[in-house]
N, C-alpha and C positions, 0 to 999 in steps of 0.2 A: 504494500500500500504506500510503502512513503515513496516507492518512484513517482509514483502519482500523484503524490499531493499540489503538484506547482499547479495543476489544475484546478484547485479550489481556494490556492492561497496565492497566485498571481495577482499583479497588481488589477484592480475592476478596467473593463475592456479588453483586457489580452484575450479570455478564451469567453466564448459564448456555448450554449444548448441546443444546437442546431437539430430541430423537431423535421427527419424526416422520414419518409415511407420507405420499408425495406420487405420485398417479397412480401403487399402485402399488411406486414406488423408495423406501427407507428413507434421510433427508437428515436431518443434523446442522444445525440453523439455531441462529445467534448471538441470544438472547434477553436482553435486558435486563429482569431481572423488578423493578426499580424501578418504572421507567416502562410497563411490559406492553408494549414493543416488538421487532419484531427485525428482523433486519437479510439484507435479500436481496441476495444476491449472483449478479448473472446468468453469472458468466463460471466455469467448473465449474473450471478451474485455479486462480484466483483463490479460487474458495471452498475446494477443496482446502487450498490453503495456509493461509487462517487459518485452518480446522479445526486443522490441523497444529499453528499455533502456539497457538493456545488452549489444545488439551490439553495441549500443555509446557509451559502456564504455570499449570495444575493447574485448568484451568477446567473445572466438574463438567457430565457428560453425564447428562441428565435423562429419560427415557421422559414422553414429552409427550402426553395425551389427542387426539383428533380425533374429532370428531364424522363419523358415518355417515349 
């Protein structure tokens, strides 16, 4: 977990919660819009949890485009 944490303790604006459609299922992914990167997390409990702490660290959830 603590590779992780720069994701929820970054300075506010580095990363966002970019809200988008995957096969389907609706997934909050860790977006760094500095760098236009994000961050995937294969283990669904693990991601659960930073979700978790991101938004208690007021980290903003964004409706994010995908192309069709």
């Amino acid at each position: 977990m603590n590779e992780l944490e720069h994701l929820w303790t970054s300075p506010p604006g580095t990363y966002i919660l970019a809200r988008v459609s995957v096969e389907g299922k609706e997934v909050l992914l860790p977006l760094n819009v500095i760098e236009s990167k994000t961050t995937v997390i294969d283990d669904d409990s693990l991601q659960e949890e930073v979700t978790r702490r991101m938004i208690a660290a007021g980290v903003q959830i964004v409706d994010y485009p995908t192309k069709n």
